[in-house]
N, C-alpha and C positions, 0 to 999 in steps of 0.2 A: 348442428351449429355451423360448418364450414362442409362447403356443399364439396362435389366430388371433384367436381372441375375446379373447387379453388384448390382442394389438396394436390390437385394434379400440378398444380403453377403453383405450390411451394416445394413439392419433392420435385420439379420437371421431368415429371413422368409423363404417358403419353395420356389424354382426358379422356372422359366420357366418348361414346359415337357422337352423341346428341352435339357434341363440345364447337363454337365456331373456329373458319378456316384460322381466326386470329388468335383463339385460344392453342389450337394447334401447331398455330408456330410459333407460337411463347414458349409453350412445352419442350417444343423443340432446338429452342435457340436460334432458329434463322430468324434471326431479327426483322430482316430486308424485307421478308414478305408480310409481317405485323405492322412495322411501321409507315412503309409506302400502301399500305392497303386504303381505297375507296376512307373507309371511318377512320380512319389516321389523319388524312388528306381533309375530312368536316373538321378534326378536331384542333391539329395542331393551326396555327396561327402564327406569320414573322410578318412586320409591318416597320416601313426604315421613312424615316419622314425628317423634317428639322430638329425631330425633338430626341431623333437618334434611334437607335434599332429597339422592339417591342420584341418578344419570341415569349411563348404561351401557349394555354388551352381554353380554345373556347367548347368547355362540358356541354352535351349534346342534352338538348329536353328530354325530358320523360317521354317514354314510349307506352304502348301498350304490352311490352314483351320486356319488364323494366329489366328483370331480374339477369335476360341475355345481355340487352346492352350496357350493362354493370361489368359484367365478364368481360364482354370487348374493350370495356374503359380499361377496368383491371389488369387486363393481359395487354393493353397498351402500354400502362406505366408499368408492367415487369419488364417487358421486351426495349422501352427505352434504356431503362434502369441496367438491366444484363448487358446491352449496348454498351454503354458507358464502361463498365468493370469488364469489358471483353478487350476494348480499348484500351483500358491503362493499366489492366491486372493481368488476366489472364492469358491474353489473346485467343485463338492465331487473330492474322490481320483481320479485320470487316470491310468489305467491300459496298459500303453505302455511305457516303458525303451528307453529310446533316440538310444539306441544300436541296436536297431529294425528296422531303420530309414536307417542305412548302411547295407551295404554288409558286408562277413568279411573281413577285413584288414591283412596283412601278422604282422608277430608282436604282433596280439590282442590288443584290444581294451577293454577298460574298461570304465566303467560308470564317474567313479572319471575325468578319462582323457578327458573325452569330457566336462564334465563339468569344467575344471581345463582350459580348452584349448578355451572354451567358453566364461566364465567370464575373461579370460586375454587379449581374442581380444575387451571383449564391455568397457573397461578402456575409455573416454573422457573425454578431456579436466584437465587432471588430476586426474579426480577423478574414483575412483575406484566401481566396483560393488558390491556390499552386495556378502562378497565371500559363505553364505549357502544359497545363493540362491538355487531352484532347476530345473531340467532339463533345466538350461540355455542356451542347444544346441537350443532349439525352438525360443529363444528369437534371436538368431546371424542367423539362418538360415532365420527369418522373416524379420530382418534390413537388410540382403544382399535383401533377394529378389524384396525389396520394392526399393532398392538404398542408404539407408542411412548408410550401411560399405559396404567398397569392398569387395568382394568374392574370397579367393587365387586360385581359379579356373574357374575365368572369364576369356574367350577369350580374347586375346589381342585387339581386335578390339571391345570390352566394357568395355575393362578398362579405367576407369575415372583415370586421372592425380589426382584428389583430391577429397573426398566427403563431401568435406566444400562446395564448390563451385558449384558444378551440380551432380544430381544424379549419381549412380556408377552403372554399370553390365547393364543389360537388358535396352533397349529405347521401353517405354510404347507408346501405342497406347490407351489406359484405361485413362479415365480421370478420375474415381475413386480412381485410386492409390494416386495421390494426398492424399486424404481424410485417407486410408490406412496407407499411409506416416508420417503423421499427428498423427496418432493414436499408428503407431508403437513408433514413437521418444518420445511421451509423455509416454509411459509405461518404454520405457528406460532411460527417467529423473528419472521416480520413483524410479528405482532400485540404483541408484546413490549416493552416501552421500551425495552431497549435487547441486540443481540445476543448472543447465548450459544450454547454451542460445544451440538452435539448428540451426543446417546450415542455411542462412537466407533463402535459396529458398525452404523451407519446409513448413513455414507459408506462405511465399510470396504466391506462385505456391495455396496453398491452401484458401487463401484470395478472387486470383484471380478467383479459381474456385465457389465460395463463389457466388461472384458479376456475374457472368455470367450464376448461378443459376437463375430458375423462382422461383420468394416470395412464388408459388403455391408450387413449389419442394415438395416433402415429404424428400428429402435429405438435402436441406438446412439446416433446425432446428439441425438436427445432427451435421453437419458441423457446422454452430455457437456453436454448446454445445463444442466440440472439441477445439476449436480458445480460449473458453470461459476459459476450463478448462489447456491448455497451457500457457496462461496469467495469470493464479493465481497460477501454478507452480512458474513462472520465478518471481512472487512475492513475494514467501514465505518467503525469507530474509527482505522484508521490504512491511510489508502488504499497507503502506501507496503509492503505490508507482502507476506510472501513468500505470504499468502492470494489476495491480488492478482495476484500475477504467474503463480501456480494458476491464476486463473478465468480471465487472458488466455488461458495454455497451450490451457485445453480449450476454452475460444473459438474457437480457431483449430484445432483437433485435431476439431470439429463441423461448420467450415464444410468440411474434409477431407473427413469422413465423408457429408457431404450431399452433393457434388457440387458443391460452390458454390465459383467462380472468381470471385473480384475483383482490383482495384487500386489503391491510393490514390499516385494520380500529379496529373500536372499538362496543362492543355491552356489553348490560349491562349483568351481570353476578354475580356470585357467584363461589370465588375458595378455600374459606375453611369452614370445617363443619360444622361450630359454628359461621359461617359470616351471619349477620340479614339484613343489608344494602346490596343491592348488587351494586356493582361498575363496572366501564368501566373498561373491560379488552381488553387486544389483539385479535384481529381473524383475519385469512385468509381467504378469501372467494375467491373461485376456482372453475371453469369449463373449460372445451377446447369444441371444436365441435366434438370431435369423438364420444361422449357417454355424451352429455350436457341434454338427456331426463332422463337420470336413475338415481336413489339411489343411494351414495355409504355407507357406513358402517358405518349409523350414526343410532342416537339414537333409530328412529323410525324403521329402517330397523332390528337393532338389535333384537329387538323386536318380529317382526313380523317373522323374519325368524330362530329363536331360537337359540339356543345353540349347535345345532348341525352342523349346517353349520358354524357358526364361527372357532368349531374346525375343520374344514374341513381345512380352508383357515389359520388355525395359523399353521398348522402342515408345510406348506408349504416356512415359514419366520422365522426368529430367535425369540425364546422365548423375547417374552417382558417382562420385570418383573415391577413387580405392585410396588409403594410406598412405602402404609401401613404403613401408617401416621395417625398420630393421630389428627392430625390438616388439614393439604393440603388434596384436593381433588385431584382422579385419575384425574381427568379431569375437566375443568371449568363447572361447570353448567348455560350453558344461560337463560336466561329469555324467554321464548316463546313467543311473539308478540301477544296480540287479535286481530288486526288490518286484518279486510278479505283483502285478495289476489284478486286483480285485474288482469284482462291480461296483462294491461297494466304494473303495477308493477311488475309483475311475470319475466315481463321479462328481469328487472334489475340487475344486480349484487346484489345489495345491498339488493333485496329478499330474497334471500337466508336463508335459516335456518340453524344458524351456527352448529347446535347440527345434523341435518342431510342433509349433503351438497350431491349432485351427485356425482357420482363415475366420477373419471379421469383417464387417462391411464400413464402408468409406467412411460412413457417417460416426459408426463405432468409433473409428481411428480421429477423427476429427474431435472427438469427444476425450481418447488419451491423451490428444497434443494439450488441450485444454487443462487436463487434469493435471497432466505433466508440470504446471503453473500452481496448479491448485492445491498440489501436495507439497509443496514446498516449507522447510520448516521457518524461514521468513521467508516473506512475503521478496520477490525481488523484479525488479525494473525484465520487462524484455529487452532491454540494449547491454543490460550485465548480468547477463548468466552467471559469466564467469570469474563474479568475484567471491565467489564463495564455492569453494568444494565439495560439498555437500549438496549443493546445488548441482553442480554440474554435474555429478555421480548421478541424480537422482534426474533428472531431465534425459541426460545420456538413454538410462533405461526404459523410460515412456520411449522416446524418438527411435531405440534400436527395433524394438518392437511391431513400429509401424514400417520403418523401413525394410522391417524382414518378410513385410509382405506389401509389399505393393500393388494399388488398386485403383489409386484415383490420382489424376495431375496435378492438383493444388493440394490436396492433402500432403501427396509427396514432397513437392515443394515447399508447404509451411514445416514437415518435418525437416526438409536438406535445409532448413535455414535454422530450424532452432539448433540444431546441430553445429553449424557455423556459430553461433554463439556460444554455445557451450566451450568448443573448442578455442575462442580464441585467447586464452590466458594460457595454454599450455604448447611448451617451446615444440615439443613431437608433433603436435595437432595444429599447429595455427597457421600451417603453411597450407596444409589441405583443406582450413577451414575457408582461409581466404580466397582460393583458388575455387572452392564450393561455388562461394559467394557471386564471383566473378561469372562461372558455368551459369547459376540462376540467372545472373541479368542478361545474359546472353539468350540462354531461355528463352527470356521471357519475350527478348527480340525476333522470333520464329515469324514475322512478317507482321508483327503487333507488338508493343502498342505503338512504340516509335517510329523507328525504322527498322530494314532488312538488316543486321548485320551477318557479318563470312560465317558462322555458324552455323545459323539459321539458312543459309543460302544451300546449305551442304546437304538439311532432313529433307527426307524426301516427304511428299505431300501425305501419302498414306501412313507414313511411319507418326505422324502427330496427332495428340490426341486431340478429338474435336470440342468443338464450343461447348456444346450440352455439359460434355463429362468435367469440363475445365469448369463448369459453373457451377455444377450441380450439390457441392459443395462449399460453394463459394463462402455462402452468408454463415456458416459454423466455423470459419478460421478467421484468424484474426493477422490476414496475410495484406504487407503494406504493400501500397500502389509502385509502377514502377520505377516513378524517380526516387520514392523512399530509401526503395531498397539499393538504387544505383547511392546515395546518401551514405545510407548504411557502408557498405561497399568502400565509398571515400572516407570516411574515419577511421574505418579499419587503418587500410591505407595511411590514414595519418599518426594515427596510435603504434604503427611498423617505423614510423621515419619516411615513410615517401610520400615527403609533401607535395612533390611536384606534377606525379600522378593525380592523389587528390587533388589540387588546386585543378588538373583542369578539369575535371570531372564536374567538378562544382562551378566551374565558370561555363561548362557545356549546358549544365545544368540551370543554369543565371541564378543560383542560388551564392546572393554574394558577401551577407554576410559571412557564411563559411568560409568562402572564399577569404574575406577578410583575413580572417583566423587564420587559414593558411599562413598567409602573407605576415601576418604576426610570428607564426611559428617559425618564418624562416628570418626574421629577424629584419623583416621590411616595413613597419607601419608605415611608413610614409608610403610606401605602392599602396599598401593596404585606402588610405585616407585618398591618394589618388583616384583611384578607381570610384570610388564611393560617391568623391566629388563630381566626378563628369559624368556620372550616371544621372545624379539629381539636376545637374547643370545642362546636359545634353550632350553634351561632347563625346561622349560613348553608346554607339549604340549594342543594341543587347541583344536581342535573337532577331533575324530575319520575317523570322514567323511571327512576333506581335510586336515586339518594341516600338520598331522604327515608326508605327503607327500611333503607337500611345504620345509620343512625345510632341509639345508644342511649346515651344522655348524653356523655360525650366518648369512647365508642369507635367506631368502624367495626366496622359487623357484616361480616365478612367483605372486608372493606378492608384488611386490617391492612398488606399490602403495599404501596398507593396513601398510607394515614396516615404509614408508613414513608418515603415519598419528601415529603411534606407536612413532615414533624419536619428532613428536613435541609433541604430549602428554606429553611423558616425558621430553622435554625441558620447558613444563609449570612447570611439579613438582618440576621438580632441579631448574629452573629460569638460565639454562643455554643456551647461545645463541647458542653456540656449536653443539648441539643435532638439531638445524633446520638446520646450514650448512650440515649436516650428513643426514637428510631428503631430499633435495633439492640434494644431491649427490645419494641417494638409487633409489630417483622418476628418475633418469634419466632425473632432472629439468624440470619435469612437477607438480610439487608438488605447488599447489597457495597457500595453507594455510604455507609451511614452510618460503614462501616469505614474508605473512604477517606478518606472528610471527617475522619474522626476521627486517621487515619495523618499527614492531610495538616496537620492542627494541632499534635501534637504533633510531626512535624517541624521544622514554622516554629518550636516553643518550647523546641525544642533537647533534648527527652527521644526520644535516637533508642531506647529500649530498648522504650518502651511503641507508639510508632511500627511498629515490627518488626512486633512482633504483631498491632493492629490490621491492618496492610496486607498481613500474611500470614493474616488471618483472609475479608480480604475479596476475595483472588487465589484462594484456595480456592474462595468458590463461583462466582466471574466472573474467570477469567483473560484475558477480552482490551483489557487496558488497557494499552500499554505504558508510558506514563505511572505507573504506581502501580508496575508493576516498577523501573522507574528510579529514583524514591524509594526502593523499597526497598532496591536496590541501594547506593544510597548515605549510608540507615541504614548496612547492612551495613558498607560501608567506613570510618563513622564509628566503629564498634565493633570496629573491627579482622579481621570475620568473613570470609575472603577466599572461604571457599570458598561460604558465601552470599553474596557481594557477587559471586560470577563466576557463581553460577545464576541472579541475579535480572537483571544484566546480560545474561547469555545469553538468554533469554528474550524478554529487551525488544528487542533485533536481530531472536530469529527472527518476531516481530512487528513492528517496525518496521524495515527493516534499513539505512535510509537514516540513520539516526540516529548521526550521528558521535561525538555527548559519548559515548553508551554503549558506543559500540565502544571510544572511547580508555578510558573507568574497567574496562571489559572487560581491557584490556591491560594495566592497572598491576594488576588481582587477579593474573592470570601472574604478572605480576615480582614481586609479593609474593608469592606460596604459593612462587612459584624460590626466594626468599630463605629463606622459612620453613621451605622439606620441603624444599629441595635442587633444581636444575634439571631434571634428570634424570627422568622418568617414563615407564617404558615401559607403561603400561598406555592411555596417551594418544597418537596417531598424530593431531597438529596439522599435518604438512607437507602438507595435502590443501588445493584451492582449490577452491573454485565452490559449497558447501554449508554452512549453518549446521548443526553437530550442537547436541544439548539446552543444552550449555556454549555455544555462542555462539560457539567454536572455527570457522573458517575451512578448508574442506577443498577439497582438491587431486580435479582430476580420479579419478586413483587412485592407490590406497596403495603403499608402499616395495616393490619387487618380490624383494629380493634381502638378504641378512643384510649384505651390505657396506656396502650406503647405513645400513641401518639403525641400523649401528655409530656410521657420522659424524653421523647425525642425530638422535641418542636423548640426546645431553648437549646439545641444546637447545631440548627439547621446548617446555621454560614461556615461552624466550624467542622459541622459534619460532611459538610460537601467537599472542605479544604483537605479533609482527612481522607478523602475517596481522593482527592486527586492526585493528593503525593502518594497515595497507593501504588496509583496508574503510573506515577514519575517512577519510582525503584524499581517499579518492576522495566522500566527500559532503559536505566541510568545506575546498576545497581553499584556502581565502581564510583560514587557524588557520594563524599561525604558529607555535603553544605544540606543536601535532597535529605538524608536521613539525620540530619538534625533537624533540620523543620520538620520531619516525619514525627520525628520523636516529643516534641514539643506540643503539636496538634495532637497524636494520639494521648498526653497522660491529658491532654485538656480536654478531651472530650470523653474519658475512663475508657480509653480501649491500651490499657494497661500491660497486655499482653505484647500486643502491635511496639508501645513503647521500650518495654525488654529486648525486643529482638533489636531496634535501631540502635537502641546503645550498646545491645555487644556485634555488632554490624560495623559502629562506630570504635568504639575498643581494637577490632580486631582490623580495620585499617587505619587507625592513626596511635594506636597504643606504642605500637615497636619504637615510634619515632620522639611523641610525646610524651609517654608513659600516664602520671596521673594526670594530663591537662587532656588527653583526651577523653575520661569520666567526669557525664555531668554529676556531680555527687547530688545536688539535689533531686533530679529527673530518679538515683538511685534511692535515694532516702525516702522519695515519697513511694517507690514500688514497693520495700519495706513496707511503709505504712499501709499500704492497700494490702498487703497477706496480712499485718499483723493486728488490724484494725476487727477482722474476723473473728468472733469471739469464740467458733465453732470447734471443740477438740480435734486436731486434724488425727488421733488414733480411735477417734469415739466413732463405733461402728456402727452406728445410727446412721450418725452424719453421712460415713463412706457409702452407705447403701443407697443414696441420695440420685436419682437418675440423671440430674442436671447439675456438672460442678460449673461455676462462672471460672472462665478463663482469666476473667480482669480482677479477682480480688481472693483472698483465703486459698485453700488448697487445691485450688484451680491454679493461682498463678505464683503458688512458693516453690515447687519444681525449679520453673523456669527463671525466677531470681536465684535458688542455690546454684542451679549449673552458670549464668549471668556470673557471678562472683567468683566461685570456684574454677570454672575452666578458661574465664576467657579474660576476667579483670585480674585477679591473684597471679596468673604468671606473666602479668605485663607488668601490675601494678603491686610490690609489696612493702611499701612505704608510707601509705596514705588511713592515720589515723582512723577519718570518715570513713573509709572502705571497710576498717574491721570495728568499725561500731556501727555499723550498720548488716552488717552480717551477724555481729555478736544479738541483735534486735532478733532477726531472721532465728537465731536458733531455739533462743528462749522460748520464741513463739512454737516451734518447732519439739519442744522441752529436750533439748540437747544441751545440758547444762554447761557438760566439758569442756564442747567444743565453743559457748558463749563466752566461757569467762576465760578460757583460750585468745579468743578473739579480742576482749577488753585487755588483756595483760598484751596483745597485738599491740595493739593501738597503744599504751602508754610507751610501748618502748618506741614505735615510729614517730612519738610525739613530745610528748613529754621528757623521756630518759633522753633522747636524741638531739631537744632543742636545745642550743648554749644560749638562746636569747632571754630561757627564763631565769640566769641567774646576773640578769642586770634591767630586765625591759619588767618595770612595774607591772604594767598590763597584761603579758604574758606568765608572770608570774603568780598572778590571781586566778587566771584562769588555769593554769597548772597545777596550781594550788587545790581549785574544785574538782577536774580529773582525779586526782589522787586520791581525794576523800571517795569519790566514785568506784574508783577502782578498788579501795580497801569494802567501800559496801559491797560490791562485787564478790569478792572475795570472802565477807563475814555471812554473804545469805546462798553464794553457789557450793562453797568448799564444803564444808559439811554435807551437803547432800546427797544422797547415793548416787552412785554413777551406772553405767550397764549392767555392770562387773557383778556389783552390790555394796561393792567397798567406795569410804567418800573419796568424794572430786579431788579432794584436796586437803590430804590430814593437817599437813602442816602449814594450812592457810594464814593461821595468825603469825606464823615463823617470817610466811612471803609477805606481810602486809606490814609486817613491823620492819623488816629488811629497806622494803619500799620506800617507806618514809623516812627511815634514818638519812637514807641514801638524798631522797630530794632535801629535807634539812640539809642535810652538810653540805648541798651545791649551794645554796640560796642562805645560807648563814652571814656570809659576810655583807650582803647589799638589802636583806629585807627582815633582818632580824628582831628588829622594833615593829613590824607589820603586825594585826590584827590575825589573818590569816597563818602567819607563820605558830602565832603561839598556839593557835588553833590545832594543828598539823602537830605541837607538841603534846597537847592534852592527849591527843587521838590518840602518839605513839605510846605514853600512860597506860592509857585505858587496854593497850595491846598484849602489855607485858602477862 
């Protein structure tokens, strides 16, 4: 399926003999001689005329030898592709000028205008390109050649109608392009401000070639790393989000495919100097089958092979820098095991000696940094490791792992950085995190992608590692470009108090909304709004390298989407809404964010109608906000719209799904459109659990199997779906007691009676201490009674117990979980409430606990009855205390008598307590109700008593 020569240009390894000079230097990473070659020179195309710079592929005819000039195309767009990411990722420098690339043009050509003409064509979906990017022609020359933007000089007969919908330019015969495709689209999310979803048949098409891979593939693993690393792209707005738990999947679905065994456990240790005790710490323990017999660079190898070969293999990886701590160790020190080595244990995982584990290959370790995300017990953003300690513990151990053997330059480096995040919440660590930080961008300056900086001027030529190895791992990390990481770098920076560092950083950067921010931080908005202004006015120019050319009185030549993000910045500073109508006007209304801003203002001012539209104009071209769905959502419900208020809800779960507010307004659109169109929907099958569908609907392993169930469960479709989602809600809001009383309200309405016990002693047990009986609902309690006692089944008739199937929701399935409900959770919060022990006293009877029933009636008449002083003046109260009484003496006249455990009755002197009883309410109620009908009633009784 993928010939030998493509797998050679996806590992760049060396190809076939057969393989051309241009496959050969794909392989190899010299670019210079791929790209300037003779079929570089037919293909590529730059043309500058009135109507402004054209830069393209004009795809070569069919040959007779199709399937080699496939390969040349192909190892064209890798070799521009790797180009580009050597330039702004990687490096070292590249010594070929995109201008090299064309013939000369009439007019002349200049570097600026290719790349001016470059980053204006890869603009999607609104958002614009980091305009210092550099030799950006590589990057548009690699997305034509692959299909994912058209080419202004493809033949008519390959031009695609759209490159949303099917590839554009050239019809592949390569099934690797796929893979290519994949890899191209994910470096052009990165360059992006901010994520956007790629054409769907680019994942699709590459899915598919995924699953009709052999598990053997050596290709595979790649491809899942790729799938892996586009799914935590498209999740970087909302780490919680089911993209995310996507990219875990094939995370782990990679390290499968490769061979590679790990474990993140615990071994005892020691990780500060002056630590006596030593304790369970983290480790990873790792191997793969490619090299599972060797050492890798651990204590003992260190050791043994000295000091001189380590510097051999550091000169070749970014400077790791040390601690130098007074307290923390470099490194855990484990405890060494006396325990001999068996064969058979040997050849455990859990053998392993954490301090020198076998060496793993690059791609292995590319696969832990991955994981290192993917095991996480939430899910969490890569820019905050470190708000969660449990997290950072657990990343720490993927990252020490790879760093204890070091093998490949980006690997290293996307480990020294996840490391700088882990570290920077902790006061011991976050000076060395940031100082990391700072070494990487330095790095990554070794004579690329920017400029020469004094660091870089200092490594000597052969001490750096080269293109190939710097790449060769590229497409399996998910390592940002280099202004990202100078970015990253400056919020540190700003997050420490040194805004002034950051600030220029970000102004070297012309990234000026941060900038802004700065300037807020320091307590300047007015510089802030200054700046902003004369950028958009003119009066400021911005980089030497492209500004000064973009500007023609107050427009951006070819800016129009960077002015576009400039107009709402400054609509934040002024708080005028004005400035995003004027964005939304520049973008040539592709602008998402000025929709929001504008959604998100006239929400605050209460006009949800013109709201709607705005933030459905700007979900259109940028759907992954869940944030702006939720808004909308709740336009929607402000206008009554339910059956938009339950797509824009639905939506924002299957993007965020941890999000409990939108699960519960998710749940009240059901019980409204129930209300509105009836309960009843069969074209909806809600009783599914484990899967969000488009609705935000909660789905069950599998669907109804049988027209029987179907019957019981189709009249309560809208409340059953309501009942799936406050499921979803508690389980990520469990501390909302508003969430578990709607819980509890849905479940007794749809008989999941069991689901209702637990909310109300949920509810009991945080708002009881404070409320006592206001926070039982007594009816939501009375009716769960009714559901054990309605059971007609003897619960000690051993028939019945032998029964393989007890129902949870009714009889001896769910009277357990009401006695301990009453008993442990309402009774010592609650023991004053009448209802509470006549509903209990129901519970026993059914139970045939007769003691404890009429225990629980003689309860209740003292919390009620004996207790009230209103029934010896409030007629109405007195009637009905009147019928209590009779109650409680019947109570009394059919439980007393009757054997108890013992064998001896309940209650010998029943008639003693029941005539006591009565006297006693007579003689409260004597003076005010004595001529009553009742009253003489209550005298006959106490007659009949003697």
């Amino acid at each position: 399926m993928i010939s030998p020569t493509e797998s050679a240009l996806l590992h760049l390894t060396p190809p076939p003999s057969s393989a051309s000079s241009i496959v050969r230097s794909a392989c190899a990473a010299t670019h210079e001689e791929a790209l300037t070659s003779p079929f570089a020179k037919s293909v590529f195309r730059a043309t500058k005329d009135s109507n402004g710079v054209r830069v393209g592929v004009a795809f070569p005819e069919a040959s007779a030898d199709g399937v080699s000039s496939e390969e040349d195309l192909l190892a064209l767009g890798v070799a521009a592709l790797h180009a580009f990411a050597q330039v702004n990722w990687t490096g070292p420098s590249l010594p070929l000028s995109p201008l090299a690339l064309f013939d000369q043009v009439e007019g002349g050509l200049t570097a600026e205008d290719l790349n001016e003409a470059a980053i204006d064509s890869l603009a999607y979906c609104g958002e614009p390109v980091y305009h210092l990017a550099h030799a950006t022609v590589f990057l548009a020359l690699a997305l034509q050649i692959f299909g994912l933007v058209p080419s202004p000089f493809a033949a008519p007969s390959l031009a695609s109608t759209s490159s949303f919908t099917a590839p554009s330019g050239h019809s592949w015969a390569l099934e690797s392009v796929k893979i290519w495709r994949l890899r191209a689209g994910i470096v052009w999310i990165k360059v992006l401000d901010e994520p956007v979803p790629l054409p769907a048949y680019v994942p699709t098409d590459a899915a598919a070639l995924r699953n009709a891979l052999s598990t053997s593939s050596p290709d595979r693993p790649l491809l899942s790393m790729s799938l892996s690393i586009l799914a935590s792209l498209l999740s970087r707005s909302s780490p919680h989000s089911s993209a995310q738990k996507e990219a875990s999947n094939l995370a782990r679905d990679a390290a499968k495919e490769d061979g590679l065994e790990w474990m993140l456990t615990g071994r005892m240790g020691k990780r500060t100097k002056w630590q006596i005790d030593e304790k369970t710490q983290l480790v990873v323990l790792a191997r793969d089958r490619s090299v599972q017999g060797d050492k890798g660079k651990g204590k003992a190898t260190d050791e043994a092979e000295g000091e001189t070969s380590e510097g051999a293999d550091k000169g070749r990886v970014p400077d790791r820098l040390d601690l130098n701590d007074d307290t923390l160790l470099e490194r855990t020190a484990f405890t060494i095991s006396d325990t001999p080595a068996t064969a058979e244990s040997s050849a455990t995982l859990s053998a392993i000696d954490p301090s020198d584990q076998p060496t793993i290959s690059p791609f292995s370790q590319s696969i832990l940094l991955a994981l290192a995300l993917a095991t996480l017990p939430h899910p969490t953003s890569l820019m905050n490791l470190s708000a969660d300690v449990l997290s950072t513990s657990q990343v720490s151990a993927f990252v020490a792992r790879v760093l204890g053997d070091p093998k490949n330059w980006s690997v290293h480096s996307m480990a020294l950085l996840l490391r700088c995040r882990a570290e920077a919440a902790r006061t011991r660590t976050v000076e060395r995190g940031v100082l990391q930080m700072q070494a990487l961008v330095d790095q990554l300056k070794d004579g690329s992608p920017t400029e020469i900086s004094a660091i870089s001027s200092a490594v000597k030529k052969e001490d750096m590692a080269e293109a190939r190895d710097r790449l060769e791992q590229f497409h399996a990390l998910a390592l940002p470009p280099a202004w990202e990481l100078e970015r990253e770098l400056a919020t540190r920076y700003l997050s420490l108090g040194i805004s002034k560092s950051a600030l220029e950083i970000f102004q070297r950067l012309e990234m000026w909304e941060e900038a802004a921010r700065c300037y807020v931080s320091l307590e300047r908005p007015d510089r802030a709004i200054e700046v902003i202004r004369d950028l958009l006015e003119g009066g400021r120019e911005e980089s030497e390298l492209v500004m000064d050319a973009r500007k023609g009185g107050n427009v951006f030549r070819g800016g129009d989407k960077r002015a576009a993000k400039l107009w709402c910045t400054l609509g934040e500073l002024e708080v005028d809404s004005k400035h995003y109508e004027k964005a939304w006007i520049v973008s040539n209304k592709t602008s998402s964010r000025a929709q929001r801003s504008l959604g998100a203002t006239y929400w605050a001012a209460g006009d949800w109608d013109k709201a709607r539209i705005a933030l459905r104009l700007a979900l259109a071209i940028n759907p992954l906000f869940p944030r702006t769905w939720f808004v909308l959502g709740c336009c929607e419900m402000r206008s009554e719209d339910w059956v938009g208020a339950q797509e824009a809800f639905g939506r924002c779960v299957a993007l965020e799904d941890d999000d409990a507010e939108s699960w519960s307004n998710l749940a009240s659109c059901h019980l409204r459109r129930g209300e509105a169109e009836g309960d009843s929907d069969a074209t909806e099958d809600p009783d599914f659990e484990g899967a969000v569908d488009s609705t935000g609907v909660v789905n069950a392993a599998a669907p109804i199997e049988n027209d029987a169930d179907a019957v019981v469960k189709l009249p309560f479709s809208r409340k059953r779906a309501a009942f799936h989602c406050l499921k979803q809600a508690i389980k990520h809001s469990y501390e909302t007691w508003r969430i578990w009383v709607n819980y509890m309200i849905v479940a007794v309405d749809v008989g999941e009676m069991s689901e209702a016990c637990r909310a109300l002693g949920r509810i009991v047990d945080m708002r009881g201490d404070k409320q006592g009986e206001a926070a039982v609902d007594l009816e939501v309690l009375e009716r769960l009674v009714d559901a054990v006692t309605r059971d007609q089944s003897d619960p000690d008739d051993p028939a019945s117990s032998a029964s393989p199937y007890v129902d949870p929701n009714v009889g001896r399935g769910l009277a357990p979980r009401v006695e301990r409900l009453i008993t442990t959770t309402i009774y010592p919060r609650v023991s004053a409430s009448p209802r509470v022990f006549l509903a209990h006293a129901r519970l026993l009877i059914w139970q045939g606990d007769y003691a404890g029933a009429l225990d629980a009636h003689l309860k209740a008449y003292r919390a009620g009855v004996a207790s009230d002083a209103t029934v010896e003046h409030d007629r109405a109260k007195f009637l009905d205390a009147a019928l209590h009484v009779e109650e409680v003496v019947g109570m009394l006249e059919n439980l007393g008598p009757k054997d108890g455990k013992d064998g001896q009755p309940i209650a010998k002197d029943w008639k003693f307590q029941a005539r006591s009883l009565v006297r006693t309410f007579l003689g409260r109620t004597k003076n005010a109700f004595e001529d009553e009908y009742a009253y003489e009633r209550l005298q006959e009784l106490a007659k009949e008593l003697k």
